[in-house]
C-alpha positions in Angstrom: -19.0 26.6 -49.0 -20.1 27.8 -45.6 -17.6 30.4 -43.5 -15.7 28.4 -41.1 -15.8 31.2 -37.6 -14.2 31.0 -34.7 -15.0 33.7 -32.3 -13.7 35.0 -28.9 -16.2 36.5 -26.5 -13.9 37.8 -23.1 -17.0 38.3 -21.7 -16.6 40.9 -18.7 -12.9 40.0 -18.2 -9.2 41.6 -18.6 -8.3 45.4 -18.0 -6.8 47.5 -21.2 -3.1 46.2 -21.0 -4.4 42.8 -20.6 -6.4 42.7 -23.7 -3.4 44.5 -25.7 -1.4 41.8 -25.1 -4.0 38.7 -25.8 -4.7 40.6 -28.9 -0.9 40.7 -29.9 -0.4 37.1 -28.9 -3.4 36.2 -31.1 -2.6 38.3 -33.8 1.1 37.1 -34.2 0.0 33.4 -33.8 -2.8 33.8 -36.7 -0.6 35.3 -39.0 2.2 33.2 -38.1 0.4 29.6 -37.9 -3.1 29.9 -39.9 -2.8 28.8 -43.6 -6.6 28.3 -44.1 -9.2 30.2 -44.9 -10.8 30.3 -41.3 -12.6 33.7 -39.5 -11.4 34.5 -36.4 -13.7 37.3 -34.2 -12.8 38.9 -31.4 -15.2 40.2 -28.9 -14.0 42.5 -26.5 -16.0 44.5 -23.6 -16.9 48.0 -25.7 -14.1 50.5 -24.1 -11.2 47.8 -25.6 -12.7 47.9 -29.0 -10.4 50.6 -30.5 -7.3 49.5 -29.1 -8.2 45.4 -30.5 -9.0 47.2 -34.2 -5.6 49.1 -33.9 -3.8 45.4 -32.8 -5.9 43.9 -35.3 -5.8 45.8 -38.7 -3.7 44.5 -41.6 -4.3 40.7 -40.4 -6.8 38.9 -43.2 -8.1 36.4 -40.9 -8.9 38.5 -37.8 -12.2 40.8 -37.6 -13.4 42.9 -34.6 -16.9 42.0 -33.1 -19.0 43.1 -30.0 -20.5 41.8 -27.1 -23.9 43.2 -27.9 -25.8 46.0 -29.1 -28.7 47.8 -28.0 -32.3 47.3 -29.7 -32.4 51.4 -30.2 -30.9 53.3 -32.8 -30.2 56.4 -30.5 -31.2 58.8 -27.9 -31.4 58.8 -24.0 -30.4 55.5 -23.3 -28.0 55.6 -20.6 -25.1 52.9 -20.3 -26.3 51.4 -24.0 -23.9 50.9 -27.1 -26.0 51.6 -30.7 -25.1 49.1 -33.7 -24.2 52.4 -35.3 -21.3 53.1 -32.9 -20.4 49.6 -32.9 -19.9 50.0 -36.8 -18.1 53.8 -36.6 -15.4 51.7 -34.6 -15.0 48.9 -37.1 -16.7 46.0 -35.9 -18.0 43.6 -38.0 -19.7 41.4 -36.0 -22.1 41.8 -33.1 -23.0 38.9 -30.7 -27.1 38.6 -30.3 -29.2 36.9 -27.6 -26.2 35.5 -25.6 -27.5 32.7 -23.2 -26.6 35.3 -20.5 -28.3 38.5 -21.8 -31.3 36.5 -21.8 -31.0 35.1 -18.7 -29.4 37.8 -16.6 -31.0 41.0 -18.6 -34.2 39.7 -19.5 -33.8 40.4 -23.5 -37.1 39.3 -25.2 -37.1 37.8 -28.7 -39.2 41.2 -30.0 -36.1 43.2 -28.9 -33.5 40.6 -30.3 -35.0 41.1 -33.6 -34.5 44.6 -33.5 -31.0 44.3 -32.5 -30.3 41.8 -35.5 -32.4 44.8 -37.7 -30.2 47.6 -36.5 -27.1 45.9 -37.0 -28.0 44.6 -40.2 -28.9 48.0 -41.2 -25.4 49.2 -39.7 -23.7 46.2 -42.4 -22.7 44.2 -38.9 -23.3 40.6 -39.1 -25.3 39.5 -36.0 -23.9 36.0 -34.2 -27.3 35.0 -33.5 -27.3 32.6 -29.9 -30.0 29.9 -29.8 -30.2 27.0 -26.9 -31.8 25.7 -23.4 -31.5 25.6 -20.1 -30.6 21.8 -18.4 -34.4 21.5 -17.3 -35.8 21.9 -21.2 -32.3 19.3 -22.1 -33.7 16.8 -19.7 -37.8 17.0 -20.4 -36.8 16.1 -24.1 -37.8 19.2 -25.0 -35.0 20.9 -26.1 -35.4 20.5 -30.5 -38.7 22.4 -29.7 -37.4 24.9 -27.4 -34.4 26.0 -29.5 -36.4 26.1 -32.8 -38.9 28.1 -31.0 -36.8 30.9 -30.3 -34.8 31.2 -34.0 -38.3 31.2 -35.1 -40.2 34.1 -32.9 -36.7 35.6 -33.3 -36.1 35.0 -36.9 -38.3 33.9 -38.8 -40.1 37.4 -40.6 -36.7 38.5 -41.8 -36.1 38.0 -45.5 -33.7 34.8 -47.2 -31.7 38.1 -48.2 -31.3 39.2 -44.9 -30.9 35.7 -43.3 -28.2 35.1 -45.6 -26.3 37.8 -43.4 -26.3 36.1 -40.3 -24.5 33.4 -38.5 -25.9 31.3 -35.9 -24.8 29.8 -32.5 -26.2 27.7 -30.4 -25.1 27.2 -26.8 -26.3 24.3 -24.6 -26.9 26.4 -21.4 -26.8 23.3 -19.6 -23.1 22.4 -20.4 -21.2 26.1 -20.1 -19.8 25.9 -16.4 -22.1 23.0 -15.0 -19.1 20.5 -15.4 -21.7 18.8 -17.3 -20.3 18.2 -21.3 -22.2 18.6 -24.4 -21.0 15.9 -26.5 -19.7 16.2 -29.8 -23.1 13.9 -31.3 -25.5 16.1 -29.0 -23.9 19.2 -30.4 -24.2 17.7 -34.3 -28.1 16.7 -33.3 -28.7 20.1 -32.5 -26.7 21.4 -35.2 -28.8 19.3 -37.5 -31.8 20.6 -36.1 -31.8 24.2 -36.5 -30.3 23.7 -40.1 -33.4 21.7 -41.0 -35.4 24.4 -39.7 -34.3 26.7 -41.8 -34.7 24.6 -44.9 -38.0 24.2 -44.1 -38.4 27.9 -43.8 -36.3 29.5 -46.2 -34.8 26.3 -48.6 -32.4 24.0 -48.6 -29.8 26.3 -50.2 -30.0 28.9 -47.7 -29.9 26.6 -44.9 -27.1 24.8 -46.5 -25.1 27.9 -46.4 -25.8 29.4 -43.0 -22.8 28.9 -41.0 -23.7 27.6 -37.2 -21.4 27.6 -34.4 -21.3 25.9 -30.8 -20.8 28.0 -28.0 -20.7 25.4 -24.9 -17.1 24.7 -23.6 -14.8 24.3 -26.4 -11.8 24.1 -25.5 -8.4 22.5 -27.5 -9.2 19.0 -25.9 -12.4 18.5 -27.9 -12.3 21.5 -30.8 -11.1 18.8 -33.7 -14.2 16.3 -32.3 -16.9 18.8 -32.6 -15.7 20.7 -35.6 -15.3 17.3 -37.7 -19.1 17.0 -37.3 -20.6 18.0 -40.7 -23.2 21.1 -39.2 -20.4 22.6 -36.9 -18.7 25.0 -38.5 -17.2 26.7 -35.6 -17.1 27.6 -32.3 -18.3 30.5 -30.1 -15.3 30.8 -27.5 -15.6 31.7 -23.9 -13.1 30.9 -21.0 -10.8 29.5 -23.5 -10.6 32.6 -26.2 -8.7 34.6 -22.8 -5.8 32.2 -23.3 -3.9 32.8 -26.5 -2.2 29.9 -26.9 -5.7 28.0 -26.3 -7.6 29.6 -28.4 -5.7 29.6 -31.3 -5.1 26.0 -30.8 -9.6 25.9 -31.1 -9.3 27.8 -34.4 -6.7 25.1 -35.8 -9.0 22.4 -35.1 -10.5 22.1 -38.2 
C-alpha cells in the first residue's frame, strides 16, 4: 500500500518564535486527533530546522524535511545547504525541483538529478515536483510537458532507487492565479505520470510510488482530491502556515 504524505512547505515565511509555535500547534493536534497511519512533513526555511526536530521528536507521524538542497556535495558554495547537512540535522525528506526553484532560480533537470543523487546518497527521500506553466495547460500540451521533465530528470536512476522517492506534481497554473485545478484534472495528471512510470520501470513500481498534488489544497477541497485513486497526498503551501488548516488537509483522507 502506497505512503499516504502530507507535507508542509512555509516557503520563505514566519520568524523563529512563529514557527515554534505552528510546530507545537501541529504537533499537539497530530498526536491528539490522527489515528491513521498518515506522514506528515514539515518543511521549514533551513535556520528553523533544529528548533521544528526538537518540537517534533517523539511524535510517529511527524518527520522533518527541507526546502531544498544544493546539487554539490561540499566546498565553496556560498549561501548553499548540502543534503549532508540537511541529514546531520535530521531531515528526512528534501523537496526537489519546486515549481519556484525552476522558475525563479533557473534549476536545470541535469542539476535536479544530482540533487535527488546526493540526497539519496545522504538516506533523504527527495519530494520530487513535476508540472506546467498555464501556457503548456492551455496548448494541450501539458501530459507531454510534465512527463518530459520526470523523464530527463528521472529516468537513468535505478527501480531501486526510484522506489525511494515520492513525487509531486504542481499545476503552476492554479497556485495563486485564482484559477483551480480540479479534483478530475489533478487525477488525469495523476494518472499520467503513474503510467509513465509503469511503462518505464513496471507496473509494481509505479503502483507503489506515492504522488502528491501541490496546487492549492486547502480543507475546502483536501477530501475531493485525495478520494481520487492516484492522489495520495498533498504538497501544502499557504495553508500548511495555519495549524488548524492544515491539519484539517492531513484528515482529509
Amino acid at each position: 500500500m502506497r505512503k499516504r504524505i502530507v507535507a508542509g512547505n512555509w516557503k520563505m515565511n514566519l520568524t523563529l518564535e512563529e514557527g515554534q509555535k505552528l510546530t507545537s500547534e501541529i504537533t499537539n493536534m497530530v498526536n491528539d486527533e490522527l489515528n491513521e497511519e498518515i506522514t506528515v512533513v514539515i518543511n521549514p526555511p533551513f535556520p528553523h530546522m533544529q528548533a521544528v526536530k526538537k518540537l517534533i521528536d517523539g511524535s510517529k507521524n511527524i518527520f522533518l524535511g527541507a526546502q531544498n538542497c544544493s546539487d554539490k556535495a561540499s566546498g565553496a558554495f556560498t549561501g548553499e545547504v548540502s543534503a549532508t547537512i540537511l541529514a546531520s540535522f535530521g531531515a528526512s525528506y528534501v523537496i526537489i525541483g519546486h515549481s519556484e526553484r525552476r522558475e525563479y532560480f533557473n534549476e536545470t533537470n541535469e542539476q535536479l538529478t544530482e540533487k535527488v543523487k546526493l540526497a539519496l546518497s545522504n538516506n533523504l527521500t527527495p519530494i520530487f515536483c513535476c508540472g506546467e506553466p498555464l501556457e503548456i495547460r492551455e496548448a494541450g500540451t501539458h501530459e507531454a510537458y510534465v512527463t518530459e521533465q520526470l523523464t530527463k530528470a528521472l529516468f537513468g536512476f535505478s527501480a531501486e532507487e526510484m522506489q525511494r522517492l515520492v513525487l509531486a506534481y504542481e499545476p503552476i497554473w492554479a497556485i495563486g492565479t485564482g484559477r483551480t485545478a480540479s479534483s478530475d484534472q489533478a487525477q488525469e495528471m495523476h494518472a499520467a505520470i503513474r503510467n509513465h512510470f509503469a511503462a518505464k520501470y513496471g507496473d509494481s513500481l509505479a503502483a507503489g510510488l506515492s504522488i502528491l498534488y501541490g496546487g492549492s489544497c486547502k480543507p475546502d477541497n483536501a477530501q475531493d482530491l485525495f478520494s481520487k485513486p492516484d492522489v495520495d497526498g498533498g504538497l501544502i503551501g499557504g495553508a500548511s502556515l495555519k495549524s488548524r488548516d492544515f491539519v484539517d488537509i492531513i484528515k482529509s483522507f
